[in-house]
C-alpha positions, 0 to 999 in steps of 0.5 A, a space after each residue: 500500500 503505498 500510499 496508505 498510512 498508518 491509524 490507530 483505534 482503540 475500544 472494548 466491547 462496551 463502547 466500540 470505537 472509542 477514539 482513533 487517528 484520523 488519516 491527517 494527523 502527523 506521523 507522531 499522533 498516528 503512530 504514538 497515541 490511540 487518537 481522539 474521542 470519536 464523534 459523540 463520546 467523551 473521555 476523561 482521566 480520573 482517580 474515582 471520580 476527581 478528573 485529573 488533567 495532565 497525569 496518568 489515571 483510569 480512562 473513563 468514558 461516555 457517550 452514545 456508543 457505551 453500552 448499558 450494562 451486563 445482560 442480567 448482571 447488575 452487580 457488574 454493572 454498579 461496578 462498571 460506572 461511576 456514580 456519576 455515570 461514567 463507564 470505567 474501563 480499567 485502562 491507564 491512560 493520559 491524553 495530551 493537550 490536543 485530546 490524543 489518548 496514550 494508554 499506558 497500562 492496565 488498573 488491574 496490573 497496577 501493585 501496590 507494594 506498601 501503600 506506593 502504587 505503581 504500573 510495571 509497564 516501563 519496567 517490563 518494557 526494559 527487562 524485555 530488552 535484556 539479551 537474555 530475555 525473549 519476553 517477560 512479564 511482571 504481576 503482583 505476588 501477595 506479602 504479609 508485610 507490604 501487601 504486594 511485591 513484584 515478581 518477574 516471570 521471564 521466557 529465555 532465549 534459546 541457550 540464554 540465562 540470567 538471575 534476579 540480581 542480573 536484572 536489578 544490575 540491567 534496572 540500575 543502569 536504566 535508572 529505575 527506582 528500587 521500588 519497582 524492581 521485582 523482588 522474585 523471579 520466575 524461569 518459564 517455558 512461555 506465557 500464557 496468552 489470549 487468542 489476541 497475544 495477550 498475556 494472562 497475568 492473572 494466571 500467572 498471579 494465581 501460580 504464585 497464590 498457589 505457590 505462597 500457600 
């Protein structure tokens, strides 16, 4: 296609399409963001229900293409909007000064080691560049101390190994704070996915539930 270019869309089966690029944006906006609110839908980033303005939050929406509820399941439909009507769709998000949505991590996915909350995603970003590491993961592992720590499930390359402390010394050098670093790792042979290649990190949270008890 050479005169295609290059779109982004984000939605979820409750609303559809959310926002997406349009085909005159710039190439940053096309390839770094989801775009802006489609026609008829609102978005805001939100901590309950205080909206925040520049920072990272819950992504939350409204509009015509939200959808009304679970079919015979009003309990997660309480849970699914605010009290003031806004749908909350689990993701973590910031939208720049024009309304571009960046999603940056998953609510769930958020540890919280000691009452500090924190999203692992820069950090898993980083440990997936180490050249030992094919892919990695990071999910909370529960503790009677803080609550949550972090623990780092790696699939090697082929013939490759590395330790814990092997990847705090990789961590170091990219400067990320100590509170982030994971505080146990697990060798696997792969991740498990969704059909979509999604890794399943509650099941990998519930391996080490499993193994804690």
């Amino acid at each position: 296609m050479p005169n295609g270019k290059v779109l982004q869309l984000w939605g979820m089966s409750e609303m559809q399409a959310g926002t997406f690029t349009r085909p005159g944006d710039p190439l940053a906006v096309r390839a770094g963001s989801a775009g802006r609110a489609s026609p008829g839908t609102e978005l805001r980033i939100a901590d309950g229900t205080t909206t925040l303005s520049g920072t990272e939050g819950e992504l939350q929406a409204r509009g015509a293409s939200v959808f009304e509820g679970y079919l015979e399941n009003a309990e997660a439909t309480t849970a699914a909007f605010t009290p003031d009507g806004w749908f909350r769709t689990g993701d973590l998000a910031r939208l720049d000064a024009a309304g571009n949505l960046l999603i940056t991590g998953r609510l769930k996915d958020v540890i919280n080691r000691g009452g500090i909350k924190f999203n692992p995603t820069d950090v898993e970003a980083i440990v997936a560049n180490h050249a030992a590491v094919a892919q990695c993961a990071i999910v909370p592992m529960p503790d009677p101390v803080l609550g949550e720590r972090a623990c780092c499930f790696v699939v090697l390359k082929p013939g490759a190994a590395v330790t814990l402390d092997q990847l705090r010394e990789w961590l170091t050098a990219h400067e990320v704070a100590k509170l982030k670093w994971p505080e146990r790792l697990e060798i696997i042979d792969e991740l498990p996915m969704t059909p979509t290649r999604k890794v399943k990190k509650a099941e990998l949270a519930a391996r080490l539930g499993r193994k804690s008890e």
